[in-house]
N, C-alpha and C positions, 0 to 999 in steps of 0.2 A: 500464630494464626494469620493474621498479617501479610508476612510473608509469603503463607502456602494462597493467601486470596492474591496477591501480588502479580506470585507463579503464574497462574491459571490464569488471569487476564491477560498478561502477554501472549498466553500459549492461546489466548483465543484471536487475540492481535494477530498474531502471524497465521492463524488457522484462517483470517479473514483477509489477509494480502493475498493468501494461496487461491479463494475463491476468486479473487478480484483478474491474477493471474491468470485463473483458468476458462474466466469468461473472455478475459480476450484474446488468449489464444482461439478461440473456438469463433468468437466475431474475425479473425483476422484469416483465420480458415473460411470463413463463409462469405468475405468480401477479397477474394483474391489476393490476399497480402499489406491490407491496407488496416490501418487499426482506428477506431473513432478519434476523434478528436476532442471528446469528453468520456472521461468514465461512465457519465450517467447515460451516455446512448446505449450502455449494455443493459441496460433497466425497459422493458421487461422481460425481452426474449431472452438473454443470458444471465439475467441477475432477477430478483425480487427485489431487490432494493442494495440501494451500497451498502455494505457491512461496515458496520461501526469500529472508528481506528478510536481506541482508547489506550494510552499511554499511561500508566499507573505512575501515581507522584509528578507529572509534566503536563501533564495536558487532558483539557475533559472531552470528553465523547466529541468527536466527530463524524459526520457523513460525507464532507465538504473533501471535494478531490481538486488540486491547485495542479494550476499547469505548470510548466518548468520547460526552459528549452536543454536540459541537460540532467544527471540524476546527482542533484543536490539537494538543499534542505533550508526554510529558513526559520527552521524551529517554531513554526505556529501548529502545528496537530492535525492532525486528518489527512489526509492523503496528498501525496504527491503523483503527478504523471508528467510524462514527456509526451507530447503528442506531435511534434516538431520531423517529420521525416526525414528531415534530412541532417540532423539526430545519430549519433551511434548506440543514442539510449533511447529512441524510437519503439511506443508502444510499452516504455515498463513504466510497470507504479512501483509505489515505494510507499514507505512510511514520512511523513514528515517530522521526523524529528532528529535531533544531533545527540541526544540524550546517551548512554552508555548502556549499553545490557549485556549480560553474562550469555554466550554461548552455553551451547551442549559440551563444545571441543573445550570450554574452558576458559576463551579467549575473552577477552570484553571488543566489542565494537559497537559504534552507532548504528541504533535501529536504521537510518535511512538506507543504511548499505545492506540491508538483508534483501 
């Protein structure tokens, strides 16, 4: 049982990077190609609130989106962003964590590179 609660909170983790993703594509469409320089500037027109990055077994609930001039990780929980334009990772979030997780393909990688 564990396990299947484990599943299902990652699978809502990454259900909430995807939201995160899609409000800023939709802010970066509405400002001519430019993306906030905080996550939280999509709150409230693109988001209701930041979705909560919880890491099962690593790290507890966060809403906290950390800036990064690059898409690394320093293993503290809650969100990572690059907001840095001039940046090749300009405008993505990430998960902040270095942690390992089992793909769908099988593979294991760290969460921050999904």
């Amino acid at each position: 049982v564990q396990k299947l609660i484990k599943r299902i909170t990652e699978g809502d983790l990454l259900g909430h990077l995807g939201e995160i993703r899609f409000a800023l594509a939709h802010y970066y469409e509405d400002h001519h190609g430019a993306y906030p320089d905080r996550v939280e500037k999509l709150v409230p027109k693109y988001l209701s609130a930041i979705p909560v990055a919880e890491v099962p077994d690593h790290h507890a609930p966060s809403r906290k989106a950390k800036i990064f001039p690059h898409i690394e990780s320093d293993d503290t929980g809650g969100w990572g962003y690059v907001a840095d334009s001039s940046s090749k990772d300009y405008g993505r979030v990430f998960i902040n964590c270095t942690h390992s997780h089992r793909r769908k393909d099988g593979s294991d990688g760290p969460f921050y590179l999904y």
